[in-house]
Backbone atoms as SQL, in Angstrom:
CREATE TABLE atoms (id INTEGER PRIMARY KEY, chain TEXT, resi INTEGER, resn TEXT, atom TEXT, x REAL, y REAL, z REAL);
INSERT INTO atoms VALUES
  (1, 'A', 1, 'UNK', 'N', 30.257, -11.629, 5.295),
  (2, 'A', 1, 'UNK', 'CA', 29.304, -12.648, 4.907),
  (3, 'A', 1, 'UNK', 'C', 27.988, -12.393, 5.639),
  (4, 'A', 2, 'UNK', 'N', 26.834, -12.653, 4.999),
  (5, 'A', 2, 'UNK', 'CA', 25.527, -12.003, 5.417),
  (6, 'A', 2, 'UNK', 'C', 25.302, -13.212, 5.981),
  (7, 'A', 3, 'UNK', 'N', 24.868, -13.305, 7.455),
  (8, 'A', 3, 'UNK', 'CA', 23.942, -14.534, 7.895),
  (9, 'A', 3, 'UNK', 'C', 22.344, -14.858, 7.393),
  (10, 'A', 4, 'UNK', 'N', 22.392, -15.951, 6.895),
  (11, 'A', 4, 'UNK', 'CA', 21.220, -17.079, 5.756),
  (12, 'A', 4, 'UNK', 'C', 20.357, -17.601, 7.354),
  (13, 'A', 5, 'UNK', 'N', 19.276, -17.557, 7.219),
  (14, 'A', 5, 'UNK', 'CA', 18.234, -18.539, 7.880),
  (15, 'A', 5, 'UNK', 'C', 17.657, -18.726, 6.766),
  (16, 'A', 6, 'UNK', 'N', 16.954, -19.824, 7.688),
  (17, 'A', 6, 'UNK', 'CA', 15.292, -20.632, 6.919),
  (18, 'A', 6, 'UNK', 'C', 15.008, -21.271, 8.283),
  (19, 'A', 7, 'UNK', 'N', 13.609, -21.061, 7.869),
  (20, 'A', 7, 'UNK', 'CA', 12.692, -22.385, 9.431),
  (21, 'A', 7, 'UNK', 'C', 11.682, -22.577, 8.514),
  (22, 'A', 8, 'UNK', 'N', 11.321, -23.914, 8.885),
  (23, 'A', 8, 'UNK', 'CA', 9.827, -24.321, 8.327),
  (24, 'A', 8, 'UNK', 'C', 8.874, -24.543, 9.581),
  (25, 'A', 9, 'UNK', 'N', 7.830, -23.940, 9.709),
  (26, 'A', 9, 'UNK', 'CA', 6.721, -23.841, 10.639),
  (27, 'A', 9, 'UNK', 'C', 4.995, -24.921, 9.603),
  (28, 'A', 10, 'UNK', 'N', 4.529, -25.599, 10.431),
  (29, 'A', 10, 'UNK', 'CA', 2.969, -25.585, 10.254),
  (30, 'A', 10, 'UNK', 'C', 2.144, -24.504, 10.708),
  (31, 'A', 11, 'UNK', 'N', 1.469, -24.124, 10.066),
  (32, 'A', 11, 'UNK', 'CA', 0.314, -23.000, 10.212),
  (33, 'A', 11, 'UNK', 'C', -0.928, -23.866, 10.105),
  (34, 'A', 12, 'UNK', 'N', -1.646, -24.477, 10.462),
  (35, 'A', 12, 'UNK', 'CA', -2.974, -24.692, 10.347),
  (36, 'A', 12, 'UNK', 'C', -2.309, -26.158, 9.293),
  (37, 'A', 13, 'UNK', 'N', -2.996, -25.927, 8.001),
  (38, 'A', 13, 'UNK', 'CA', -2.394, -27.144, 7.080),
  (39, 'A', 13, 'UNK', 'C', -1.350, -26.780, 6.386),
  (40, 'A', 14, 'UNK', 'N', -0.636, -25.512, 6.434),
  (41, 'A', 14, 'UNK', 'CA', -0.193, -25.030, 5.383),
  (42, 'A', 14, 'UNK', 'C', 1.282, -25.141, 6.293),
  (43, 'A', 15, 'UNK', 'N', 2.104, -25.829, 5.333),
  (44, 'A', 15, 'UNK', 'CA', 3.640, -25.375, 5.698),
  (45, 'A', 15, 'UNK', 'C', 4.399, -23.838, 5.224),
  (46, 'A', 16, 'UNK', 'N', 4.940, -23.637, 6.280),
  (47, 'A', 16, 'UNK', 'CA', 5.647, -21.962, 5.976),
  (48, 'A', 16, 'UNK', 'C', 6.905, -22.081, 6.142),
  (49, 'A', 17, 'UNK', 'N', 7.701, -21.685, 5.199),
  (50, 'A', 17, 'UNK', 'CA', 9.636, -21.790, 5.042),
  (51, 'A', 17, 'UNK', 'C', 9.360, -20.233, 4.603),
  (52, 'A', 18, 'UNK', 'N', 10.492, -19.849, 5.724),
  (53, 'A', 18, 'UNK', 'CA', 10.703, -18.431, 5.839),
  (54, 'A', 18, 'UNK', 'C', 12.258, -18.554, 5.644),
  (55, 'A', 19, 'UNK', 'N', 13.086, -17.962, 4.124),
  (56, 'A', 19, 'UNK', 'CA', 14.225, -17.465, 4.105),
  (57, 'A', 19, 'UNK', 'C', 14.421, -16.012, 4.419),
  (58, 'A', 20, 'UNK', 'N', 15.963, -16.123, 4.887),
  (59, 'A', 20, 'UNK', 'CA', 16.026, -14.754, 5.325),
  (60, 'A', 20, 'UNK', 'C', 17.473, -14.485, 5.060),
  (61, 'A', 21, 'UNK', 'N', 17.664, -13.372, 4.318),
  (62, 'A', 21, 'UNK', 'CA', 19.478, -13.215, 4.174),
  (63, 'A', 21, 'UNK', 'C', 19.463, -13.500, 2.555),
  (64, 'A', 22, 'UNK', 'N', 20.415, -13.930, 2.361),
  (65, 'A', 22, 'UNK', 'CA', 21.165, -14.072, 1.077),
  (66, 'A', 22, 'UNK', 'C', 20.644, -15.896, 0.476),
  (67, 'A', 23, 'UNK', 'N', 19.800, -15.805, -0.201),
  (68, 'A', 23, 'UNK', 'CA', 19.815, -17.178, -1.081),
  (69, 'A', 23, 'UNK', 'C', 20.900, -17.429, -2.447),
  (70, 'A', 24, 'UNK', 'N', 21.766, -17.677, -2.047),
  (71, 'A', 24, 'UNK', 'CA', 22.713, -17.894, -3.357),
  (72, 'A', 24, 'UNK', 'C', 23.709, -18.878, -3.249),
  (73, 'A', 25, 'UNK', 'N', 24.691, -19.253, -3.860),
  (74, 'A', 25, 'UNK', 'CA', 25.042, -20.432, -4.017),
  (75, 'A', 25, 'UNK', 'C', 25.928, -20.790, -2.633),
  (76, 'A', 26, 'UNK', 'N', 26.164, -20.145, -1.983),
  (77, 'A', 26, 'UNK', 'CA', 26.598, -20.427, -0.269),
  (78, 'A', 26, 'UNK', 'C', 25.566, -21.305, 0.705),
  (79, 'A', 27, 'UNK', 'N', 24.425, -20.459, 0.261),
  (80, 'A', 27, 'UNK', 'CA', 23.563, -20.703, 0.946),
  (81, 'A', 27, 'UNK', 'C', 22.224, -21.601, 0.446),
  (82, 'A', 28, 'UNK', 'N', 21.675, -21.870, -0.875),
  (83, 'A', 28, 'UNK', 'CA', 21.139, -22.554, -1.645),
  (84, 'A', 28, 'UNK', 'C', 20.952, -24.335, -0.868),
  (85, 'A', 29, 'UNK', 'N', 22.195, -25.090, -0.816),
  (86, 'A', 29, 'UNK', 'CA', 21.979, -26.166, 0.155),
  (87, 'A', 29, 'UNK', 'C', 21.476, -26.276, 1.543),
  (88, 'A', 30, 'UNK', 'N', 21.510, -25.344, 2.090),
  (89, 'A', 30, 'UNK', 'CA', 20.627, -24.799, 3.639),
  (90, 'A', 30, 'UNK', 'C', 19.573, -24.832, 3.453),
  (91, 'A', 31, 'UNK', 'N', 18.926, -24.278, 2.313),
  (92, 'A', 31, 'UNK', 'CA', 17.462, -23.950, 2.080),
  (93, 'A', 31, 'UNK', 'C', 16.989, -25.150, 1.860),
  (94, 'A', 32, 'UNK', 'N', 17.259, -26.218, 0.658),
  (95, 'A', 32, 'UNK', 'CA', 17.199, -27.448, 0.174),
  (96, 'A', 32, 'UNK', 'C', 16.931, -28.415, 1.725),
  (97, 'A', 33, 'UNK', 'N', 17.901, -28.482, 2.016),
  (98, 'A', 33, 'UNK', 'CA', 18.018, -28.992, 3.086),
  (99, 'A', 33, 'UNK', 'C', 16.681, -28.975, 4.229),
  (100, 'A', 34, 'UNK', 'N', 16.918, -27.482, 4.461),
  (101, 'A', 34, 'UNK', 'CA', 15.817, -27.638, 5.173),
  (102, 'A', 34, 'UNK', 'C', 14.132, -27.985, 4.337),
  (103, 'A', 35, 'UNK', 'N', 13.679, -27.410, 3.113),
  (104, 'A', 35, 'UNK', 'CA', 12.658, -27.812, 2.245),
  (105, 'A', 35, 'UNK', 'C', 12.446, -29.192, 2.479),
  (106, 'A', 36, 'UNK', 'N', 13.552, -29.927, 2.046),
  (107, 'A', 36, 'UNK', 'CA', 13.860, -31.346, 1.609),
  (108, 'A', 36, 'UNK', 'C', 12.894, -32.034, 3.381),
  (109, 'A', 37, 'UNK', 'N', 13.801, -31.444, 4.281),
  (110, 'A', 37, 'UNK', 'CA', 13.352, -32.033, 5.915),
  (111, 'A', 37, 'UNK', 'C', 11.596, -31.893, 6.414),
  (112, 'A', 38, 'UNK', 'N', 11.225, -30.319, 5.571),
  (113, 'A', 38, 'UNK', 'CA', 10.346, -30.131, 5.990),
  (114, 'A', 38, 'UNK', 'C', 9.357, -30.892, 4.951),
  (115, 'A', 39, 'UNK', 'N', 9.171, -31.064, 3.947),
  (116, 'A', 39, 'UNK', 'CA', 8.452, -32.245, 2.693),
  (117, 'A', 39, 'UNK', 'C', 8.330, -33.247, 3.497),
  (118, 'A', 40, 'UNK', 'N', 9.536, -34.206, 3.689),
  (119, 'A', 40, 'UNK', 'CA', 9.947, -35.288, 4.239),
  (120, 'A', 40, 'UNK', 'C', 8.708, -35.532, 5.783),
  (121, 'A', 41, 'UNK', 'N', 9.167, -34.301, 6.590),
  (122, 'A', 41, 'UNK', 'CA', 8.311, -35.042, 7.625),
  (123, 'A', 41, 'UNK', 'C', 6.362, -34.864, 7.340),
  (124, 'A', 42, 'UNK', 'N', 6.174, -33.946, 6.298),
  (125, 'A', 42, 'UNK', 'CA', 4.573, -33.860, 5.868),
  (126, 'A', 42, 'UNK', 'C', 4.576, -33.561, 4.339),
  (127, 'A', 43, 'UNK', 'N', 3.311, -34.092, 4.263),
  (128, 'A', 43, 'UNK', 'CA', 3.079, -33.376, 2.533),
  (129, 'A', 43, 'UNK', 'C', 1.700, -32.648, 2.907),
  (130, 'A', 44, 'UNK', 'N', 2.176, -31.587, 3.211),
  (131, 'A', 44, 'UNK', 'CA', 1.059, -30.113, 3.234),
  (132, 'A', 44, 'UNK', 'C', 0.474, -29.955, 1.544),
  (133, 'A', 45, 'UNK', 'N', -1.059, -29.814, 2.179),
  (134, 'A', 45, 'UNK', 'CA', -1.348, -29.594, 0.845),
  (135, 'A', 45, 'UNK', 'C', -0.852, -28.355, 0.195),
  (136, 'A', 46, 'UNK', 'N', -0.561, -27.157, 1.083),
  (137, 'A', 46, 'UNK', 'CA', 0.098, -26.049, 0.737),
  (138, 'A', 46, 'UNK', 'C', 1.541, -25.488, 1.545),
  (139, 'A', 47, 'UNK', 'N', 2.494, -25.425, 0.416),
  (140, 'A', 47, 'UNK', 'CA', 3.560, -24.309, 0.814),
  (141, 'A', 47, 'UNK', 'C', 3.630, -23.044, 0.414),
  (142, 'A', 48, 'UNK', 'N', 4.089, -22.498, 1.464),
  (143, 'A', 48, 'UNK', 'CA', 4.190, -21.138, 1.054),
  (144, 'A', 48, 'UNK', 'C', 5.624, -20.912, 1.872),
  (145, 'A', 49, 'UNK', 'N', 6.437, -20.342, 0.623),
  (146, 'A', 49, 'UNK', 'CA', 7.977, -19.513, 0.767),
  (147, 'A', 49, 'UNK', 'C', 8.023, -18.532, 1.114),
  (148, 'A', 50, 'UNK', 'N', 8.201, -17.812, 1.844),
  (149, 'A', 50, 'UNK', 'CA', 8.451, -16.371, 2.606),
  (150, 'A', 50, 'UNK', 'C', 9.408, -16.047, 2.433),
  (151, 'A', 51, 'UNK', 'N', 9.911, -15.036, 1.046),
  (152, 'A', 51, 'UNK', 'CA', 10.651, -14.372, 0.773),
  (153, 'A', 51, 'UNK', 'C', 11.133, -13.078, 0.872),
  (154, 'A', 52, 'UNK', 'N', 10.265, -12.516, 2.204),
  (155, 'A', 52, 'UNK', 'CA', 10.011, -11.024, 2.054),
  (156, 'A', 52, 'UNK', 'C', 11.160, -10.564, 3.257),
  (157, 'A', 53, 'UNK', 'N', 12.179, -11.644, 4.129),
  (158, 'A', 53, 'UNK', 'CA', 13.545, -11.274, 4.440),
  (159, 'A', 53, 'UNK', 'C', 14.657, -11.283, 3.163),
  (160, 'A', 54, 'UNK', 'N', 14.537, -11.941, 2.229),
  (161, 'A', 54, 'UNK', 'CA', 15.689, -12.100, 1.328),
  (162, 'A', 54, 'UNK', 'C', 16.527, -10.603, 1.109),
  (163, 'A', 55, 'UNK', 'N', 17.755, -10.705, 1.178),
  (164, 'A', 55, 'UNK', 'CA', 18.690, -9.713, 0.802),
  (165, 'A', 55, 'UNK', 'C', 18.773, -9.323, -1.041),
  (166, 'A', 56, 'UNK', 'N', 19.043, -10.981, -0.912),
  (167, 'A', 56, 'UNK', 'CA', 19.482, -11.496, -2.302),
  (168, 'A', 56, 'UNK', 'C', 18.981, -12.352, -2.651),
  (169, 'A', 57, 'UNK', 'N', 19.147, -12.434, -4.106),
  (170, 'A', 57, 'UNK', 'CA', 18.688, -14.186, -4.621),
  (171, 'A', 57, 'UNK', 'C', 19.640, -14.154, -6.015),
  (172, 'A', 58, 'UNK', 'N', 20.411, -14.965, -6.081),
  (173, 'A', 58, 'UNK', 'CA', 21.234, -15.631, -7.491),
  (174, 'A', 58, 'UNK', 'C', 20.331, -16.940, -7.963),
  (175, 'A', 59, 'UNK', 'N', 21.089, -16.811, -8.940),
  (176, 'A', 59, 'UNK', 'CA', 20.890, -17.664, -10.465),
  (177, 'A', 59, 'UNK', 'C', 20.397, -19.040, -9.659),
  (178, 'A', 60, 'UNK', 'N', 21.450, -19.999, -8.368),
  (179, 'A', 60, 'UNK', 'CA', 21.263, -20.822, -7.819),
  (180, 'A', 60, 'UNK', 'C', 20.268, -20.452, -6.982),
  (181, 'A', 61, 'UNK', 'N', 19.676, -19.281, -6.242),
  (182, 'A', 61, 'UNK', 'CA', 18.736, -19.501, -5.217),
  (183, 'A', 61, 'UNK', 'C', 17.206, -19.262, -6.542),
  (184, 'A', 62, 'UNK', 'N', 17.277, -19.040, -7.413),
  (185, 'A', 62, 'UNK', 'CA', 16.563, -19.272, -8.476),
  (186, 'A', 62, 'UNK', 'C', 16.149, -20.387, -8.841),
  (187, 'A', 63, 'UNK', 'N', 17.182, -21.134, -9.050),
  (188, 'A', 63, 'UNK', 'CA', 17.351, -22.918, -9.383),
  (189, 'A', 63, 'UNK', 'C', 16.614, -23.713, -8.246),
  (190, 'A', 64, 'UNK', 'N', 17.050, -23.168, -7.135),
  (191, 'A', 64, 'UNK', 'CA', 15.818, -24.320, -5.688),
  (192, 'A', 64, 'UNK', 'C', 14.394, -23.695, -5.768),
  (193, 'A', 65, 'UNK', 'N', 14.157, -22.284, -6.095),
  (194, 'A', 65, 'UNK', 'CA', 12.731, -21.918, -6.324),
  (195, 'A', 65, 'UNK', 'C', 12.005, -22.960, -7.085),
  (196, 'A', 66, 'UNK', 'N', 12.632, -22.890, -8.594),
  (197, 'A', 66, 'UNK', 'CA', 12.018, -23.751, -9.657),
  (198, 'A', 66, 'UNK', 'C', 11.974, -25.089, -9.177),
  (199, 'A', 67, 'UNK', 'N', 13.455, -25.946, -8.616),
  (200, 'A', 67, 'UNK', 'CA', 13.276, -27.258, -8.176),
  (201, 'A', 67, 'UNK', 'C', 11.965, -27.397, -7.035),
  (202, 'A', 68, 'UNK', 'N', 11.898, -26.422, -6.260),
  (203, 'A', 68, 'UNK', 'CA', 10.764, -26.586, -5.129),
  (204, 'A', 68, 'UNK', 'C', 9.491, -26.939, -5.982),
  (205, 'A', 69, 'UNK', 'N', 9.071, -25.714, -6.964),
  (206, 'A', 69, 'UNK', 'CA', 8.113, -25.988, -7.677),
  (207, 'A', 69, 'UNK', 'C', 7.709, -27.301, -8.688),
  (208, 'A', 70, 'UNK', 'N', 8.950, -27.694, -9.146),
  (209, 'A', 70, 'UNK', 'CA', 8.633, -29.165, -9.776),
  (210, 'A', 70, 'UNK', 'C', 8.123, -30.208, -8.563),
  (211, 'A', 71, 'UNK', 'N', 9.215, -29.944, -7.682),
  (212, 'A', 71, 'UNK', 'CA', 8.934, -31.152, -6.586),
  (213, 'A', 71, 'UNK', 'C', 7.420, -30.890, -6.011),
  (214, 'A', 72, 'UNK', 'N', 6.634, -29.565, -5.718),
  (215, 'A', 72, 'UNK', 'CA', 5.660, -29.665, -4.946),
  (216, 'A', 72, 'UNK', 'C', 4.745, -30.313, -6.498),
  (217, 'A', 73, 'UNK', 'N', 4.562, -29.856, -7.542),
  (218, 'A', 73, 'UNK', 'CA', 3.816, -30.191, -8.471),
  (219, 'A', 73, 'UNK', 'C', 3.982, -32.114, -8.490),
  (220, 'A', 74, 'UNK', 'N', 5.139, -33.063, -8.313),
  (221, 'A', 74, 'UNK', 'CA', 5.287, -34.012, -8.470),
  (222, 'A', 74, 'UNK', 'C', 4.849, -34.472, -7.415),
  (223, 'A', 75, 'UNK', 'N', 4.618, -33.841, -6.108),
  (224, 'A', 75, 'UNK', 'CA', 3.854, -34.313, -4.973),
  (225, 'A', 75, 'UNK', 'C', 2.240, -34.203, -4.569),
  (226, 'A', 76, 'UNK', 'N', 2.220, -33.166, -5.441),
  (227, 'A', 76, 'UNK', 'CA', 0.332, -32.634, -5.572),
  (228, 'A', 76, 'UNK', 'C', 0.501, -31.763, -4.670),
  (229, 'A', 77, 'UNK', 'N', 1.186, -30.853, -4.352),
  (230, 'A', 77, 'UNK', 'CA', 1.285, -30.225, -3.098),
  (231, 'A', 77, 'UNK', 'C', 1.195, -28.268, -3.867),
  (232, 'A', 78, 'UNK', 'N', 0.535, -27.538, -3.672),
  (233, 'A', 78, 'UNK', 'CA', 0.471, -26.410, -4.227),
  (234, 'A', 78, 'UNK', 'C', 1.470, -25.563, -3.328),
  (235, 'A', 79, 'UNK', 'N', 2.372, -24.895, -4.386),
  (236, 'A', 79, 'UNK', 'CA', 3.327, -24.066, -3.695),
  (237, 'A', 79, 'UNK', 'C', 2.966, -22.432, -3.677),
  (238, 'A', 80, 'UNK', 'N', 3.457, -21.534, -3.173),
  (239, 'A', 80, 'UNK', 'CA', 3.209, -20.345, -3.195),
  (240, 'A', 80, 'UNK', 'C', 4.640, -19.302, -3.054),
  (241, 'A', 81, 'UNK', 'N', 4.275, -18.363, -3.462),
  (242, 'A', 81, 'UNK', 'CA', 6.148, -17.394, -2.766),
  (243, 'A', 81, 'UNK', 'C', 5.440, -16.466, -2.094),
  (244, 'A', 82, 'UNK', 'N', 5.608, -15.649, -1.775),
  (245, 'A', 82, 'UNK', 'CA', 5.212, -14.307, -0.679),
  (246, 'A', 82, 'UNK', 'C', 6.517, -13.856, -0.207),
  (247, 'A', 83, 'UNK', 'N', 6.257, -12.246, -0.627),
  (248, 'A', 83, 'UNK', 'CA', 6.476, -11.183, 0.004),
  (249, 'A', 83, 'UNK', 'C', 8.077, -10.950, -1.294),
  (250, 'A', 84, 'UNK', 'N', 7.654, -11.809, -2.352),
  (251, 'A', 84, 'UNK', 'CA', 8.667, -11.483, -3.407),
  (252, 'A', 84, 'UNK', 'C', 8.588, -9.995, -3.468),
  (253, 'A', 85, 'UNK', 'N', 10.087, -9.351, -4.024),
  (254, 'A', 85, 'UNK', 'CA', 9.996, -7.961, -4.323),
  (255, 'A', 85, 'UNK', 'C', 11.696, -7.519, -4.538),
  (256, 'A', 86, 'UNK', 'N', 11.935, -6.360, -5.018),
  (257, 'A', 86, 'UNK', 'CA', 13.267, -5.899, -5.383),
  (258, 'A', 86, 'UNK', 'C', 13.379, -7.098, -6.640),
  (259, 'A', 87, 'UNK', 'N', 15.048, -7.118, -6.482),
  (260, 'A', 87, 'UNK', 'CA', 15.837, -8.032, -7.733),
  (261, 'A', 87, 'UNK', 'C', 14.741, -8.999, -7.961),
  (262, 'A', 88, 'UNK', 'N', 14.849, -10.084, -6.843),
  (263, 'A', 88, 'UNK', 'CA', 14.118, -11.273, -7.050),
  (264, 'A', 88, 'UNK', 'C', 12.498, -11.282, -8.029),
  (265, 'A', 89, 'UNK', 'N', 11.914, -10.280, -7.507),
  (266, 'A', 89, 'UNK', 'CA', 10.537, -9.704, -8.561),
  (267, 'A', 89, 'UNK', 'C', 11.083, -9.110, -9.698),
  (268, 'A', 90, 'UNK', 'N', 12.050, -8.477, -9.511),
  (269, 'A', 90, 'UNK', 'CA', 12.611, -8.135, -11.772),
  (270, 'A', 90, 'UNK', 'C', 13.040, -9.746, -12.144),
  (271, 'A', 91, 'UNK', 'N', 13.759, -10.335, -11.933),
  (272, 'A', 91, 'UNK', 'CA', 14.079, -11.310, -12.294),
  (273, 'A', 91, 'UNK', 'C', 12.955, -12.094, -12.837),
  (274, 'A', 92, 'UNK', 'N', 12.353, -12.525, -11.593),
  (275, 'A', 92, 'UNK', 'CA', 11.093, -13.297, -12.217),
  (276, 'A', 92, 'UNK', 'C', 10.042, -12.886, -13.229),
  (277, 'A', 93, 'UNK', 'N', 10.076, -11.571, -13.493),
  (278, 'A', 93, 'UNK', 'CA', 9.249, -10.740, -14.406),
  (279, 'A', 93, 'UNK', 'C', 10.337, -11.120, -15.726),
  (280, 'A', 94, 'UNK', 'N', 11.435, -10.451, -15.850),
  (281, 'A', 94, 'UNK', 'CA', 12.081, -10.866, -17.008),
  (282, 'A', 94, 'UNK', 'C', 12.512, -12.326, -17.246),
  (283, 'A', 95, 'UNK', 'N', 12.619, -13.240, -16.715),
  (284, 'A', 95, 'UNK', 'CA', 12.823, -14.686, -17.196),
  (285, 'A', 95, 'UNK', 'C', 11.076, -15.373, -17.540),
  (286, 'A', 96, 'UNK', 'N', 10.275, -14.456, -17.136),
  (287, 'A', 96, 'UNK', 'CA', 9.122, -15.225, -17.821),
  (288, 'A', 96, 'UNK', 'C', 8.733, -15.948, -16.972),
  (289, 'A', 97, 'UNK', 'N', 9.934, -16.026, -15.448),
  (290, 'A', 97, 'UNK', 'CA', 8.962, -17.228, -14.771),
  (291, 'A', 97, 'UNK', 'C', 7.970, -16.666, -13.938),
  (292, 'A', 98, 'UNK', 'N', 7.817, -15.470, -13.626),
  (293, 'A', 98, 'UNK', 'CA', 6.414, -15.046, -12.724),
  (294, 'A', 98, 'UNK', 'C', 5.066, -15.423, -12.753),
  (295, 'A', 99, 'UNK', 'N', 4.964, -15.837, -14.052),
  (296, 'A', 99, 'UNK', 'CA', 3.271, -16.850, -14.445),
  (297, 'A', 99, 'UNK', 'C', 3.340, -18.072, -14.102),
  (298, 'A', 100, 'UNK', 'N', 4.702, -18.940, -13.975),
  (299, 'A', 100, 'UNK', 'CA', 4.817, -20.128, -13.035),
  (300, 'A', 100, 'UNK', 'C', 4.360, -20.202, -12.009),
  (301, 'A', 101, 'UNK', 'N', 4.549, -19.309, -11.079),
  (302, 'A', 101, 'UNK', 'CA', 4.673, -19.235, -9.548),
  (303, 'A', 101, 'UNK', 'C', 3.201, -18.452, -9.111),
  (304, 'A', 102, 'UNK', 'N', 2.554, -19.115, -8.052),
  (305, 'A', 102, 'UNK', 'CA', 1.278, -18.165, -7.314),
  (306, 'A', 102, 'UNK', 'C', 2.399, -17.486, -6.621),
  (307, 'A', 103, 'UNK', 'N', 1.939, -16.026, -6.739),
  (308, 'A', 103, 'UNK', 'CA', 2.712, -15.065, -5.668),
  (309, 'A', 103, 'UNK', 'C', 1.787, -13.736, -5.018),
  (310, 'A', 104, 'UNK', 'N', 1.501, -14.237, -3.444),
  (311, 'A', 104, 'UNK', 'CA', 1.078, -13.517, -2.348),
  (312, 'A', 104, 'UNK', 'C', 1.907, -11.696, -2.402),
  (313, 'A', 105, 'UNK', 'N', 1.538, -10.822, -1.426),
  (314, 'A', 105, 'UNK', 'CA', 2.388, -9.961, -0.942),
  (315, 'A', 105, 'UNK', 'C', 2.877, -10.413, 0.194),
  (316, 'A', 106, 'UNK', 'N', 2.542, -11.109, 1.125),
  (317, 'A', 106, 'UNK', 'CA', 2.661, -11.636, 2.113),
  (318, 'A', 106, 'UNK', 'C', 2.689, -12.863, 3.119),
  (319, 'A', 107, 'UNK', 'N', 3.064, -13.718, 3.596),
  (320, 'A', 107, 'UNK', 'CA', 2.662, -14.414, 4.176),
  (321, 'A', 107, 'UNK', 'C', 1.492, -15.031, 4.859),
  (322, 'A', 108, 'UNK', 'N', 1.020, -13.878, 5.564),
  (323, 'A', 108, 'UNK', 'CA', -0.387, -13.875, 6.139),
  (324, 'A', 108, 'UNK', 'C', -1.209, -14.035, 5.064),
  (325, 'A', 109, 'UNK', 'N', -1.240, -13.440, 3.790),
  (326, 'A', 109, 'UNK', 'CA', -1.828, -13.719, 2.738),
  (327, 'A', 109, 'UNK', 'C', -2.115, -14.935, 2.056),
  (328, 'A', 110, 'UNK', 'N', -1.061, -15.165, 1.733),
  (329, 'A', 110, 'UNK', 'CA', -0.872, -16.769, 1.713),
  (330, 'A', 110, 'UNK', 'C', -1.337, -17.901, 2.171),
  (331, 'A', 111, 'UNK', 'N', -1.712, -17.826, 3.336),
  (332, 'A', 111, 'UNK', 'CA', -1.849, -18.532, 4.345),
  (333, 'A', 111, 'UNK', 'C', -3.737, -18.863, 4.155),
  (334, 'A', 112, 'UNK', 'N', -3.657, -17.321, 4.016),
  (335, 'A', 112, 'UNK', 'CA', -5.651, -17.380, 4.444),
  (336, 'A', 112, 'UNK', 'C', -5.955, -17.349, 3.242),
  (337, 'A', 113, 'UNK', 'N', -5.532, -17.686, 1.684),
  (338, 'A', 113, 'UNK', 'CA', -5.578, -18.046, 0.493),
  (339, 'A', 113, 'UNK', 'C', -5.804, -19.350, 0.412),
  (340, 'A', 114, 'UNK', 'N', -4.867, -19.815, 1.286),
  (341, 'A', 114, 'UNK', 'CA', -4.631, -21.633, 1.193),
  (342, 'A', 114, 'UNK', 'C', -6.233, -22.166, 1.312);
């Protein structure tokens, strides 16, 4: 079993959730969880997801991407991904959802975008 993190950090105004490891249905409620904690204690005008540890991403770590994105849109809160790439970037290219999502190369990018 691959060990899953996430941390959510403030950067300036911008909240940063850094996954790392395997996002998939093991691990999918960890992420939530922590998202959910880090929303909860601010509404940053910007998030940005740091995806550029991910191993993996399934169908379910797919499903909290999109839920993140409804929820930041229902909050006014602009979301971002960074450092997408491998599976997770074919995926999003073939499901059509890559024009949904602002996507950085990087974090640092992201950040000084915001």
């Amino acid at each position: 079993m691959t060990l899953f993190t996430v941390s959510a950090n403030m950067l300036g105004t911008t909240l940063v959730v850094r996954a790392c490891g395997e996002l998939d249905y093991r691990n999918a409620p960890v992420f939530r969880s922590e998202l959910t904690r880090a929303w909860e204690a601010t509404t940053p005008p910007t998030v940005v997801i740091d995806l550029a540890g991910l191993t993996f991403c399934d169908s379910t770590g797919m499903a909290e991407l999109i839920l993140g994105l409804q929820r930041s849109r229902a909050l006014g809160t602009r979301l971002v991904l960074a450092g997408v790439h491998g599976t997770l970037e074919r995926i999003l290219a073939i499901t059509g959802l890559r024009s949904a999502f602002e996507v950085f190369d990087s974090a640092e990018e992201a950040v000084q975008g915001a």
